[in-house]
N, C-alpha and C positions, 0 to 999 in steps of 0.2 A: 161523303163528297165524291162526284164521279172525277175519274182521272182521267187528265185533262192531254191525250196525246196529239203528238204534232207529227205530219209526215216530214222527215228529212230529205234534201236534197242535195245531192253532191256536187259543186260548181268546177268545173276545172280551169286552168288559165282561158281569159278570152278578154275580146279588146271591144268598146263601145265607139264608135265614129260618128264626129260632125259630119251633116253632109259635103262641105268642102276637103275634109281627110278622105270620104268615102271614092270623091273624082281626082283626088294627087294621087291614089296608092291603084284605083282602078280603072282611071279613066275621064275625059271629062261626059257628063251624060248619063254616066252610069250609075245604076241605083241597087240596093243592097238584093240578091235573091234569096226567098228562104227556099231553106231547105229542111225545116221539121218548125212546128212548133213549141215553143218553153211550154213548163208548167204557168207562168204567170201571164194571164190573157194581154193578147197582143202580143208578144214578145216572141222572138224564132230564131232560130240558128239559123243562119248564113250559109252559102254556100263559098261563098267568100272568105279565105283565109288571106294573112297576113304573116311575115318572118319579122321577130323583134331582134334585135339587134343590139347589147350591149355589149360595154369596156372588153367585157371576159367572154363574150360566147353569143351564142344564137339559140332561138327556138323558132322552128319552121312548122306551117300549119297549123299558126295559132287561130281559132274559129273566132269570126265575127259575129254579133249579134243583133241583130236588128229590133226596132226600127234605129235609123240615125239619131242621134241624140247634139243638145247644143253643143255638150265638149266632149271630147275626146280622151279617152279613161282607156288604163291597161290593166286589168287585175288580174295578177299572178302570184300564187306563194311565193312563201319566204325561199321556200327549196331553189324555186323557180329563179328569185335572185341571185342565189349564192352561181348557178350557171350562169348568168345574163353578169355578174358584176354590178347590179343593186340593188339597193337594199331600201325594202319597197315599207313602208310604214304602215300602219293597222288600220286602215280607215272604213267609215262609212262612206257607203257610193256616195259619190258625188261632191265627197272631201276634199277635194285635190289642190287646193292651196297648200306650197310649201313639200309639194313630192317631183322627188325626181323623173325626169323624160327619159327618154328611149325614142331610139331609130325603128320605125315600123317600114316595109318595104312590102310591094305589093308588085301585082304581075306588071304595073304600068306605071312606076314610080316608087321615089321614096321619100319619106316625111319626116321630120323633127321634131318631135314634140319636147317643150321645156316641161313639162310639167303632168304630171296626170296617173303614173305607174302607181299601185297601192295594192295590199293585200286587202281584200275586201272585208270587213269585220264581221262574223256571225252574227244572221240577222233573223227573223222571223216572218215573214208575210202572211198581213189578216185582212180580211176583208171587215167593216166594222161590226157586225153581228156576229166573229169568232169573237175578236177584241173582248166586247160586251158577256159573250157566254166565259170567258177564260177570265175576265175581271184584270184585263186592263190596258195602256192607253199608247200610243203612239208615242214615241221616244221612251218610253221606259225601258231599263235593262233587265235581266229577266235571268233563271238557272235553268236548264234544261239537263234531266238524266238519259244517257243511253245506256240500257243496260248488255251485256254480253261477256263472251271471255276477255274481250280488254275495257268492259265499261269505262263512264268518264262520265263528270260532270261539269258542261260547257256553260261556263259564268260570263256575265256579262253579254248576253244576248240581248240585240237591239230588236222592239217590237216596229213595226212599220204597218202604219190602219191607212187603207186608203180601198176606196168601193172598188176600184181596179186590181185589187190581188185576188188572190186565190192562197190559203192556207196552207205556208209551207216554210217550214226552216230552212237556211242555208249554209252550209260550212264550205271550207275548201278542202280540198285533196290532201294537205298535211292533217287536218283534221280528224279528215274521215279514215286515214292510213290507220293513223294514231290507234286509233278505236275500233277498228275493220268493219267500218260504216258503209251500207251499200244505199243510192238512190231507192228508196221504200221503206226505210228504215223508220220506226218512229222514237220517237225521245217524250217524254215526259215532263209538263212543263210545273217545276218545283216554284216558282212564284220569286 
């Protein structure tokens, strides 16, 4: 049986914007600049940052991600909470019923959000013909081994099939600490 590696990728804190959070925080007119490409087709880092703003603290130069998206999402580790003063629950993008807001502030405003801060859950990105070669399906949760001097085995990985990705796991920064995980790293998908 050949073995089945996935490249990792290392997500740091970053904020997703409706287009009306994109004209409160930068302007009204203004539209998102990239400034690199993601891994995942379409998708790019911003030139555009944003400062979050919670109870306890601040983080400045948190990078935006384009494109605009319907709602407005802040994914930060857990780390990243315990600075900001909350405490951000494990979710799948786009889970954000029921999570806490945060103050985002921008060169040209600032914004409220009630809802939307999450730690984003380790996920997988396949295009449907990985899916198909790795044997299996869109919502399944899945074990991934990295091996190394701190290996781990990351349980509960969400698989995500849509023609628009490109093949790539994702953790965050506590993660990748954990396990001294670099962006190119690959993991081994245990089933």
């Amino acid at each position: 049986m050949p073995v089945k590696e996935i490249p990792i990728g290392v997500s740091n804190r970053h904020v997703h914007l409706s287009p009306s959070a994109v004209e409160r925080l930068f302007g009204p007119g203004n539209a998102l600049t990239p400034l690199r490409e993601l891994s995942q087709p379409g998708q790019f880092a911003c030139r555009e940052t944003v400062s979050l703003i919670g109870p306890k603290g601040r983080i400045d130069r948190v990078r935006v991600l384009g494109p605009a998206r319907g709602e407005t999402q802040v994914e930060i580790s857990l780390y990243d909470g315990y600075t900001l003063g909350v405490v951000p629950p494990v979710r799948d993008s786009g889970d954000i019923e029921g999570t806490p807001g945060i103050v985002m502030e921008g060169p040209r405003g600032r914004l409220r959000i009630d809802k939307g801060v999450i730690c984003a859950a380790r996920h997988i990105h396949m295009h449907p013909a990985d899916a198909a070669a790795f044997g299996v399906h869109n919502g399944q949760r899945v074990k991934v081994s990295v091996d190394g001097p701190r290996g781990l085995i990351l349980d509960h990985v969400l698989i995500r099939v849509s023609a628009n990705y490109r093949l790539e796991m994702h953790i965050d920064l506590d993660e990748a600490n954990a396990g001294q995980i670099a962006t190119g790293r690959k993991g081994i998908l245990l089933g």
